[in-house]
Each structure stands twice: as C-alpha cells, then as structure tokens.
N, C-alpha and C positions, 0 to 999 in steps of 0.2 A: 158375616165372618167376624169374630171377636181379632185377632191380629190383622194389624193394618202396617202390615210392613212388605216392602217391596218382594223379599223371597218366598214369603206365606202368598201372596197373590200370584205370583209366577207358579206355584207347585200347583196351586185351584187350577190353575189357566192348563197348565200341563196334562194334570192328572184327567179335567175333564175331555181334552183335547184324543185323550185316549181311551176315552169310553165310546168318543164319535169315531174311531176310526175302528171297534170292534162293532158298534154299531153298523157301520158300511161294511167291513169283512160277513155280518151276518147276512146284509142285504145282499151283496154278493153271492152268497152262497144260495141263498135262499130261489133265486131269480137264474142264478147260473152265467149263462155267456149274454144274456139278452141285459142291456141299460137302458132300458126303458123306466126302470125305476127311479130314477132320476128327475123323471116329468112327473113321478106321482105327487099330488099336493092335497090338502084335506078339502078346500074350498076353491072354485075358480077363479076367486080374486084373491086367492092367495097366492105365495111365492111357490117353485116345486122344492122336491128336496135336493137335489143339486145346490141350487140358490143358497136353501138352508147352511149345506156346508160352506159355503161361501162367507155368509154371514156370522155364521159362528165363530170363524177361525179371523174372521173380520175385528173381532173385538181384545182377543189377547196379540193377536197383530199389532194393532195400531196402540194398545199398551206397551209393547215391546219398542215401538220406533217411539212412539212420546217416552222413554225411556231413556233412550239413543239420541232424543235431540232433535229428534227429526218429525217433519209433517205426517200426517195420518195420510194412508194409504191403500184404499178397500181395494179387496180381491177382484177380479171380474166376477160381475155375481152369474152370469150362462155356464156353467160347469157342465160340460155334456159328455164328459167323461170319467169313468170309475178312475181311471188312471191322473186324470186331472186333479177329483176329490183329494185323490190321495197324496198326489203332489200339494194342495192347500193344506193341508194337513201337516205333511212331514214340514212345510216350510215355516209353517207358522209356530211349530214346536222347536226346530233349529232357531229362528227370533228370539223364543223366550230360551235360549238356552245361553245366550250370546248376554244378558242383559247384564250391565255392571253399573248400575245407579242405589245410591243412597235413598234410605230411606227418608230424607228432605227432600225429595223430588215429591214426596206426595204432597208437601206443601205449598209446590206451587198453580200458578192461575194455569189452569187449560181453558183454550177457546175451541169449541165447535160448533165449527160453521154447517148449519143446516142449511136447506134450500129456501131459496127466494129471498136471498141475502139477508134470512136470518141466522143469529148464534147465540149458544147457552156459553156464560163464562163461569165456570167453579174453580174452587180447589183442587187438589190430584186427588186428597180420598174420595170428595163426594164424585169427581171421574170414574175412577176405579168402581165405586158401591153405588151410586145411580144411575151412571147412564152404562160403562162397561160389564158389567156382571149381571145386572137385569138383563141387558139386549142380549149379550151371551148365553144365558139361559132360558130366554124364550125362543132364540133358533134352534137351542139343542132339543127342547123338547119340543116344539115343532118337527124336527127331524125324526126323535121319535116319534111321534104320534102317527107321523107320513106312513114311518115303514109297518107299524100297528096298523093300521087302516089299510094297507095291502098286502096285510096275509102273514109279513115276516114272524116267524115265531121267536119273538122279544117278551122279556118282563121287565119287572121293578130291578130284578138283580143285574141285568144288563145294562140299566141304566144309572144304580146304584154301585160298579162293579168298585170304584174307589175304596168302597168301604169291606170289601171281601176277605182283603189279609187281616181285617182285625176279628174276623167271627171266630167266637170261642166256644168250645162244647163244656158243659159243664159239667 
C-alpha cells in the first residue's frame, strides 16, 4: 500500500471487510438454510471458515482499538453461526468507522504479545504492513479458497469486487 496514513488503511480495512461479507451473502445463498458451511476448511489441521471470519475481522479490529488506546481484542474465533459471522463483521466495520487518531499514531511502539510469553515490538506502520494486512489477507483468502473448494460459485471478481466501480469500457 503506497499511503501510510491512518484513513487510507481504515478504507483497505473497510472496503475489504465487504467483499467478506458478499462473500458469506454468496455462501449463504449458495448452501441455503443449512450452516454447515462454516465447518468447511481446505485441510484438517486447518482452521474452518467460520474461524476464518473471525480472524479476518480480527485484524482491522484490533487496529481500530490500538487506535482508540486500547488493548488488542480477538473475536471468539467458534463462530457457528451465519448470524454471528455477520454480526463480526457489521462490528468490526462500526470500530473502523468510530476511529479518530492522527496519523502520528503510526509512529508509535506497538507490542504483541504472542504465546508462551513471547512479543514482537515494531512501529505502527510496520504493524499495520507486517503483521495487520499480511494476517488479514491470508484469512480472507483462506475464506475464499474454503468456499471455492465447496462448490460455492465465486471468482477473481468476487474477490476483486473493490475494484468494480473503476472498470471502464472503452
């Protein structure tokens, strides 16, 4: 991402946050009243896609509250319901809609704390571009890949949708 200022990452966080939730409206429809789709996962020591959503919305989440001041805060990652997903979703886009920090917050130290008492300390950009946007973007497409791998009929443009209002015919 060439701009590194706080409202250009909140829009990324946004815009992508709603390509995962036409994503689930597809899965939804695709599957109907049954949520079973939710357990589907690519490999069985991977997470299912439930989780995914969890994860996903885990990351412009906890950029929103290290915004606000406040300690990081993951979803429950057991989402076992389409209504729950959707509730991580709506919540997490209400966060980044709330956010009112300067763009000198990316200057400062974030700590996180991993397990087994260990933690990464960076700056807020390499937060934001190493460890927030990488993770964020390998649950979404994990989530895609889930629902590709059980039938849902998705493409590049469904997961591309961000970029639909600029297509020009010539």
């Amino acid at each position: 991402m060439s701009s590194q200022n706080i409202d250009a990452i909140t829009t990324l966080f946004q815009s992508r946050l709603t390509t995962l939730e036409h994503l689930l409206k597809l899965a939804q429809k695709h599957f109907g009243d049954s949520e079973s789709f939710l357990d589907q996962r690519i490999a069985t020591d991977m997470l299912p896609f439930g989780t995914q959503i969890a994860f996903t919305c885990n990351q412009p989440r906890n950029f929103a509250l290290w915004c606000k001041g406040k300690p990081m805060d993951n979803l429950d990652p057991q989402v076992t319901s389409v209504a729950a997903a959707y509730e991580h979703i709506a919540n997490t886009q209400a966060l980044l809609s709330n956010i009112d920090a300067e763009d000198e917050k990316l200057n400062e130290l974030v700590r996180i704390d991993l397990s087994q008492g260990r933690y990464i300390e960076m700056f807020g950009h390499a937060y934001v571009h190493d460890f927030l946007i990488p993770n964020f973007y390998f649950h979404l497409v994990t989530a895609y890949d889930i629902l590709r791998m059980a039938g849902v009929p998705i493409g590049k443009q469904d997961y591309m949708m961000h970029l639909v209002p600029l297509i020009q015919k010539a």
